[in-house]
N, C-alpha and C positions, 0 to 999 in steps of 0.2 A: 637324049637326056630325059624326053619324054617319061614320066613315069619314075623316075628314082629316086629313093628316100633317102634322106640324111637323117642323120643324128647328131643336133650341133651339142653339146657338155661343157657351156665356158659361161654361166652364169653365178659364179659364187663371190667376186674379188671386183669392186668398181673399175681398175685401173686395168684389168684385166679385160672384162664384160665389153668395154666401150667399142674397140676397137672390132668387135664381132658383129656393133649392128647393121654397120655399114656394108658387111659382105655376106650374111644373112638376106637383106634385103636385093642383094643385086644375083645369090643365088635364084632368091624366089622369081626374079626379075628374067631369069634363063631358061624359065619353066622346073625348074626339081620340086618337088615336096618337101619341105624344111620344118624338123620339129625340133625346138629346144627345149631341153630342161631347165630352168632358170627358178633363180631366189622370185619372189611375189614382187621385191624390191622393184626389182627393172623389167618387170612382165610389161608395162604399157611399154615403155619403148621399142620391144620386140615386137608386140602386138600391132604396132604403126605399120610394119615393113610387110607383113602378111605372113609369117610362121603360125606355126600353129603350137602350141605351149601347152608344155608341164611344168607345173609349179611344185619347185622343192620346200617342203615345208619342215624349217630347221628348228627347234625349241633349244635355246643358247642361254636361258635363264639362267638354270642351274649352274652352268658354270660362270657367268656375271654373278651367280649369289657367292659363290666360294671365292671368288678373285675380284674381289669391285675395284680395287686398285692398282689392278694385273694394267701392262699397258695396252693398249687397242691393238696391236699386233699379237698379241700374246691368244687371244683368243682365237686365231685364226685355221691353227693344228684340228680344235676341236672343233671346227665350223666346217672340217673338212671331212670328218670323224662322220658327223651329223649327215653331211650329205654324200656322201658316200651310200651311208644304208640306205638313204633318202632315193638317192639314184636306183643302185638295186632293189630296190623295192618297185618304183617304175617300171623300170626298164622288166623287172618278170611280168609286169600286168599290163604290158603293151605289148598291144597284139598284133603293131606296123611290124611288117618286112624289112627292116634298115640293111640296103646298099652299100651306106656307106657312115663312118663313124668320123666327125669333124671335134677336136677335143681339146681342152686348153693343154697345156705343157704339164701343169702343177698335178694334174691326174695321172698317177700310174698307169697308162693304158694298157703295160703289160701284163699286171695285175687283175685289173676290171675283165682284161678280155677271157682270165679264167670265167666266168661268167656271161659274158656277150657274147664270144666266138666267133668276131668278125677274121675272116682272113687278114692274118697283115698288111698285103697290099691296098685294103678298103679302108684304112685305120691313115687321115692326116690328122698330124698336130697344128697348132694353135699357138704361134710364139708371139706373147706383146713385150718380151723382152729381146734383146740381143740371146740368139743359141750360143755364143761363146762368151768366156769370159776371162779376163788376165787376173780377175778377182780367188782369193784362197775362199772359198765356200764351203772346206767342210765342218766348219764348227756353227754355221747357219744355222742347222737344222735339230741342233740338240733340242732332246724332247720329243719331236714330232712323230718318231715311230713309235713313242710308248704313247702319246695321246690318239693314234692311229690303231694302236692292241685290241681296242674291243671288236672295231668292226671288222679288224684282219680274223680275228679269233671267229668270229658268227659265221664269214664267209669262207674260211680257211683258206686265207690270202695270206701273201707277207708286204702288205704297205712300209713302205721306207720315208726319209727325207726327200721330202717332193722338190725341194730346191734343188738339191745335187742332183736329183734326177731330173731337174730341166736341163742341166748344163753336161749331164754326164750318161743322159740317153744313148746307147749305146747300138740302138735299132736306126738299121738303115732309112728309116718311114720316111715318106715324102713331110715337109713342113711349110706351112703357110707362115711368113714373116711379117711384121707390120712396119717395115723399115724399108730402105734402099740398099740394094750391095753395096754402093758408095759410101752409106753412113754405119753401116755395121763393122763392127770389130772385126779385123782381122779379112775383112770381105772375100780379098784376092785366095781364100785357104778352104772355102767352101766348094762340096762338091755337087750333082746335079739333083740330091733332096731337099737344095735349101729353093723355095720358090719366092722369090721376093716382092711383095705385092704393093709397099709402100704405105704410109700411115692413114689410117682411115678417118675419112670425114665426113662425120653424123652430123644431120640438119638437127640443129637444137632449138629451141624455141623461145624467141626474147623473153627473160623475167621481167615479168613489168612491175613489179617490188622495187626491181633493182637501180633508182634512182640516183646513181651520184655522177657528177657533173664536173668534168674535166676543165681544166679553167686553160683558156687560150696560151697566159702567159707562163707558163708553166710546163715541164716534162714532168709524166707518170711513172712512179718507179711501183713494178706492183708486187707483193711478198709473199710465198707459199711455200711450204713443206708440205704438201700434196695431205691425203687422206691418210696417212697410216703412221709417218715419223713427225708427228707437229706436236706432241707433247715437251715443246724445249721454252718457257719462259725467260731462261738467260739471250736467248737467242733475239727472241722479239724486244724486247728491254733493250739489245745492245742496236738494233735496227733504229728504233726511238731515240736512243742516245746519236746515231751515224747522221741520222736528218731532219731531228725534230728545227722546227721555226725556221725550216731552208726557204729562203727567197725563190729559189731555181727549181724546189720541188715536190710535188704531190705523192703522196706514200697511201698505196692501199695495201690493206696488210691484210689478211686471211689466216687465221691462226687456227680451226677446226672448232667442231663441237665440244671436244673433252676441255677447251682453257677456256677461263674466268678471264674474260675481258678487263675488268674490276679490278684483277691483282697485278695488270699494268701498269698500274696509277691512274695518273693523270694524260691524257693523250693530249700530244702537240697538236694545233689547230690544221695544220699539212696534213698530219695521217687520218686515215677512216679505216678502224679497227674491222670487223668481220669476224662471224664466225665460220660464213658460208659465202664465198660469192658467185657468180655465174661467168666461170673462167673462161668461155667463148666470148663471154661480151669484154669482159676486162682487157682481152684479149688485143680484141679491136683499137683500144684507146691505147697502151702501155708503149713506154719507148723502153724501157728496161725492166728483163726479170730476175729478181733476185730466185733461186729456186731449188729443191732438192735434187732437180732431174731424174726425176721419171723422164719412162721413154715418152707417154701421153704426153706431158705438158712441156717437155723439150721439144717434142716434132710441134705441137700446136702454136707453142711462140716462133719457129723459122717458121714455119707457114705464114704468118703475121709481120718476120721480117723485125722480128726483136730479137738483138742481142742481148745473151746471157751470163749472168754469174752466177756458174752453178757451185753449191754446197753441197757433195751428197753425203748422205746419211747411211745408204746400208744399199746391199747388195747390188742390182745392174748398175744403180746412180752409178758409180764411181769409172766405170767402162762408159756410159753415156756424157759425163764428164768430161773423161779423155778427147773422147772425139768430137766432143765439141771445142774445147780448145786448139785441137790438132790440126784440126779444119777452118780454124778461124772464126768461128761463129758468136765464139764468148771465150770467158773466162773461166777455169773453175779452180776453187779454195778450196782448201784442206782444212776440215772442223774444226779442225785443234790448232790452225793459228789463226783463226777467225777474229777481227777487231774490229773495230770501231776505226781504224783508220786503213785499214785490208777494205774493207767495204767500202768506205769513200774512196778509194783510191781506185778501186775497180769501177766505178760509176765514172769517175773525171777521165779513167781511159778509154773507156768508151764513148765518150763524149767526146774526146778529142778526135778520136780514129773510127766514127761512126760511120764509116766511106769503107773502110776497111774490112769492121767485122762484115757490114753488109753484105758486098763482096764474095765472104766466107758464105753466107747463110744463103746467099742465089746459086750458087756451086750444088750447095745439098739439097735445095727446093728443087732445083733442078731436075735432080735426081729423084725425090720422092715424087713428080710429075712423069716423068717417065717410066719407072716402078708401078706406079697405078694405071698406065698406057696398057697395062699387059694384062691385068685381072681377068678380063673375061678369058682372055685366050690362056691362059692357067686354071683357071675355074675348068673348063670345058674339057682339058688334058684330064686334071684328076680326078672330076669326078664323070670320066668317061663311060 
């Protein structure tokens, strides 16, 4: 391994990027030479592990000036637009030797490699989602290959729907998972390019901001829609209404950057609203996650050994939901009959059969322990 360059490509998407720093650094850790391309955003984090960095620099103004009202997802087509050229434009004026190309899933790499020209076999992807899904995804992706036209057009590429083409990669390439065979969809159906290495776990570093204070007598209920679907005010309103003035419980609600705390009203003395909080530490104190389900923040609460009620919102949520009810770990609701007494009722059953879900979620921890048992000795197979 002496001597061989990678090329990691998985810094544009939070929920995406995290899961890479952790096998970044245990590459560097094997001896390889590791360069990533990375947004400025997360450069110190990579920077920690010992890579060596190029920084994509994206200008997303313009399209914030034409759409201030677009929702934070919606920008995302054209952030990929951005670094796309961003990338090729690197990648011609690096004059490294790259062995081998390590790549998130959301990148065409069938595409890009008209330009790269790594052989297939040197080309792993990068899944931080489940590779299948029981989900309909072709209407996901409207939009995305005309906000992808200019840069297919400069490179004469044909970029598509990067979603379907996570789920509907049709190349046999080897793939790096961030999951257990256990806990993935349909697991028993995969064949030997799924390498399953289990959820990764980045040392993060206490916010020391982040002062709020669990009270003994009392269970933490704590409330997220992750970084991308949390634009839903009905939702948080109905949360407030489910447990505001509870005897039995603390409510840390996290609602993102884009919502006005303000146009909540008034907050019950129980919750500690949030725009931002430091979901490792939350982590730590929480006996219940209300949550969209992401794969990040479903594996990081069974890590922790907190049962879930998951709501999801779009795309893997709704397969990461399955499986976690399936398995026993939590619960998950369907949006559209979400209430104010679906929510408490989800809360009192877990509370009763807290022996139960546990149970469930030592079954999958299990498995994501064992899954990451094997990283080096996968590392070392593919990038042989």
């Amino acid at each position: 391994m002496e001597g061989k360059n990678i090329l990691v490509i998985n810094g544009l998407l939070h929920g995406h990027f995290t899961g890479t720093v952790e096998v970044v650094k245990q590459l560097v850790s094997l001896g390889y030479n590791v360069t990533c391309y990375v947004l400025d955003s997360f450069a110190e984090r990579i920077s920690k592990v010992g890579a060596k960095l190029e920084i994509l620099k994206l200008d997303l103004s313009d399209f914030q000036q034409k759409y201030p009202e677009a929702p934070k997802i919606a920008i995302n087509p054209y952030r990929f637009q951005k670094a796309y050229d961003a990338i090729f434009t690197l990648f011609q004026n690096d004059k490294t030797k790259y062995d081998y190309l390590l790549v998130d899933s959301f990148f065409e790499y069938s595409e890009m490699n008209k330009i790269f020209k790594f052989p297939l076999s040197k080309i792993i992807t990068i899944y931080t989602a489940f590779c299948l899904t029981d989900q309909q995804v072709i209407d996901y992706g409207k939009g995305i290959p005309f906000m992808l036209k200019p840069v297919s057009d400069k490179y004469n590429l044909n970029l598509q729907d990067y979603i379907r083409f996570h789920y509907t990669n049709p190349n046999k390439n080897n793939k790096i998972i961030f999951t257990s065979k256990f806990f993935h969809l349909r697991g028993d159906t995969v064949d030997e390019t799924f390498h399953f290495v289990g959820p990764s776990i980045e040392e993060r570093e206490i916010d020391p901001n982040f002062n709020f204070k669990k009270e003994e007598n009392k269970k933490l209920i704590y409330i997220s829609l992750g970084t991308l679907h949390n634009q839903n005010k009905a939702f948080y309103l109905l949360c407030i209404e489910a447990f505001k003035n509870s005897e039995k419980y603390q409510v840390i609600m996290s609602i993102g950057s884009m919502n006005d705390i303000a146009l909540l009203g008034e907050i019950p003395p129980n919750f500690s609203v949030f725009h931002y909080v430091p979901q490792h530490q939350v982590l730590k104190m929480a006996d219940f996650f209300i949550t969209h389900g992401g794969l990040n923040s479903t594996q990081e609460a069974l890590f922790n050994n907190i049962p879930l009620i998951v709501l999801p919102q779009k795309f893997d949520q709704f397969d990461n939901a399955k499986r976690v009810e399936e398995l026993g770990a939590g619960i998950a609701i369907d949006k559209s009959k979400l209430s104010v007494e679906t929510l408490q009722k989800s809360i009192n059953d877990i509370e009763s059969n807290r022996e139960k879900y546990l149970d469930g979620i030592k079954k999958i921890v299990e498995s994501f322990e064992e899954a990451r048992s094997h990283r080096e000795e996968i590392f070392k197979k593919l990038f042989a």
